[in-house]
N, C-alpha and C positions, 0 to 999 in steps of 0.2 A: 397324697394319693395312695390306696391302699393296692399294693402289689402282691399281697399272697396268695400264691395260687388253694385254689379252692380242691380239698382231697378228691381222688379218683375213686368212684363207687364199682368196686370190685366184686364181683360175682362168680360163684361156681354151681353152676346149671348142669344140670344131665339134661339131655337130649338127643333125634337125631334128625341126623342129613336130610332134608327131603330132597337137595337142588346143590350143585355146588358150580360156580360158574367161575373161569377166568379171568382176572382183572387186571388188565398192563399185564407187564409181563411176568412177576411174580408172587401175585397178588390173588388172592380168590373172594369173592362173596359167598355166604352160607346161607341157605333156606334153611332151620333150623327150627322142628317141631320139641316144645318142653310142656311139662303137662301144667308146671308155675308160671309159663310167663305167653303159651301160646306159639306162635309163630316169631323167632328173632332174626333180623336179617346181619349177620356177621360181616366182617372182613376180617381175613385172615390173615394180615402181611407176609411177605415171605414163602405162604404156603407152597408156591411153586419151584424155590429153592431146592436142589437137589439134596441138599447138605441139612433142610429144615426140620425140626420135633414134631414139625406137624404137617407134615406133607403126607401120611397113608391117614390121618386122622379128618381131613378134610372130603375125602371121598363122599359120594351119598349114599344113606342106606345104611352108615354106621351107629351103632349107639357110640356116644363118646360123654365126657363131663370137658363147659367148656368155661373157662377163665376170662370172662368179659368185663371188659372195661363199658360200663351203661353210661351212654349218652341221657344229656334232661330231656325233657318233655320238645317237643317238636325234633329232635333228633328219629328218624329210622333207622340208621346204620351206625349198629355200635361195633368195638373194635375187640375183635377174639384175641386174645395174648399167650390160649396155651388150649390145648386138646388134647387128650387123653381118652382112649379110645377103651372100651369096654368090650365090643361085641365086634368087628368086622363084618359079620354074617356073610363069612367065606361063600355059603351055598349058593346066595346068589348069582355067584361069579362065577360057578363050575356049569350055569345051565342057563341058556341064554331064553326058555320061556320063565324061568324064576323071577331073571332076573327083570323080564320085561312085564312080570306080574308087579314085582317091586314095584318099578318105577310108574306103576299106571295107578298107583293106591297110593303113593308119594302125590305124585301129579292131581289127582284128585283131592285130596287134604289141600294141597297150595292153592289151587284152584276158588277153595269153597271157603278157607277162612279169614278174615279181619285179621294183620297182622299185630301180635301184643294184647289179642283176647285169649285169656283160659278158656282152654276145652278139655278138662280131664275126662269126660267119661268117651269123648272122641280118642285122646290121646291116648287110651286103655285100651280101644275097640283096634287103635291102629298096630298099635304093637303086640296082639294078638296075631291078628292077620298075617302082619308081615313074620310072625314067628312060623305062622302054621304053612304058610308057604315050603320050606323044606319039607316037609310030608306030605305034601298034598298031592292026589293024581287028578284034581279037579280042579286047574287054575280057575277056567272061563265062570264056576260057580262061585271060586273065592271072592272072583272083583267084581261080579254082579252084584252077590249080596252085602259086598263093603260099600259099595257105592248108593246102591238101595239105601244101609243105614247110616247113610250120613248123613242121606236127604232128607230121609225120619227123623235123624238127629237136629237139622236145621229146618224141620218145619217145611218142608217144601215135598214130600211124598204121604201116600195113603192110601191106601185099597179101602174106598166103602164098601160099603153094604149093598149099594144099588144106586141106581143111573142117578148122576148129579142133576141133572133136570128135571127126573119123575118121581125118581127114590124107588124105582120096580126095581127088583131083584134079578138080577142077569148070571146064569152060571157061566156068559161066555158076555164081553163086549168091546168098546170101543175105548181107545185113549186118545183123546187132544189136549193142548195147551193145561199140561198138567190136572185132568180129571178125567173122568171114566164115564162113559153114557151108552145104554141101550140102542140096540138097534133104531127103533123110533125117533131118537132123538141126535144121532152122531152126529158130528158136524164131516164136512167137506175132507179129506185128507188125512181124516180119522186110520188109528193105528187098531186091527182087530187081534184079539186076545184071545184064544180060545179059553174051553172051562178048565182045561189041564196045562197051557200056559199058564192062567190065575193062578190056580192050587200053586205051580212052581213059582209066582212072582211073590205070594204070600209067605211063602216058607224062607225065601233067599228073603227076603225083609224082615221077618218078624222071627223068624226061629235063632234060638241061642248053643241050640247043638251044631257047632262043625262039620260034623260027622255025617248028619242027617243033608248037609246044605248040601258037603262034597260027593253026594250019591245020587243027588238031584241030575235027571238030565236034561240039557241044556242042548238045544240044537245050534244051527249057528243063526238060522233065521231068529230063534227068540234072542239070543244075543247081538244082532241087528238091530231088534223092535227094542229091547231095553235101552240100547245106545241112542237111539234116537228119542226116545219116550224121556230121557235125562238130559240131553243135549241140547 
């Protein structure tokens, strides 16, 4: 009988934190966004350990490079052996709406993706985002329009042209069940949009300046209708 063990497939990933949860009692799991490998779901042995390498490195929200031991094929949980942190992104921690901008653009990525599929041009849009968060005086616009393009990114959002039913052109109308309809045609419990809610829904979705999304103003009612229009 053949007894050798089979070498351990050794890995060093950059990525970061989106989730980091406790396990036993000094043990953590990692929600862990890479732009090579997707979504990794870590254990950390030890991390809880006061005395551990990798207890400030297991936090969420951190960039880090992580030393994983890769489980084969049917394996989710493979086993983190070393973290090495890059970024902290201290700012989060000083400002508790940063910090909850963070975690709702974290939460939204975990939410939305297949763990173990590449998404670099998501995983570029994300670490953007969460950079421009220290400068920003416009959270409610930041996580509108990340979450707008992600939905663009996955295929599941889109401002037409005009009413999904008739194809008329509306400069103001209705949302249900992910599409857009004219007055004529709304359905039951329909969400209405005015023409300068559109103009802002279009630009938090489709525009690539910053600058322009964070000067967008956002009431809290359209930040309401967004949530629920995604949800």
């Amino acid at each position: 009988m053949n007894t050798t063990k089979k070498p351990k497939c050794l890995i060093r990933i950059q990525g970061i934190t989106l989730k980091s949860i406790d396990y036993g009692e000094y043990d953590k799991i990692l929600h862990v966004f890479t732009r090579e490998e997707g979504i990794l779901h870590l254990i950390a042995k030890g991390a809880n350990r006061p005395t551990s390498a990798n207890k400030t490195g297991s936090q969420s929200l951190i960039d880090a490079e992580f030393l994983t031991e890769k489980k084969g094929e049917g394996h989710s949980l493979h086993v983190c052996r070393e973290i090495t942190p890059s970024d902290y992104r201290l700012y989060l921690r000083d400002d508790i709406d940063k910090l909850r901008t963070g975690c709702g653009l974290a939460h939204a990525v975990l939410r939305s993706q297949i763990p173990e599929h590449p998404a670099p041009p998501l995983f570029s849009l994300f670490h953007i985002y969460l950079d421009r968060i220290k400068v920003s005086a416009n959270m409610p616009a930041l996580s509108a329009s990340f979450a707008l393009k992600l939905l663009r990114y996955e295929g599941l959002f889109a401002l037409p042209a005009g009413c999904s039913e008739c194809g008329h052109f509306f400069p103001d109308g209705f949302f249900s069940e992910k599409l857009f309809y004219c007055a004529d045609h709304r359905p039951e419990k329909s969400l209405f949009f005015s023409e300068e809610e559109f103009q802002i829904l279009f630009l938090l979705a489709y525009s690539r300046e910053i600058s322009l999304i964070e000067s967008l103003p956002i009431s809290p009612e359209l930040i309401k209708k967004i949530e629920i229009a995604l949800y």
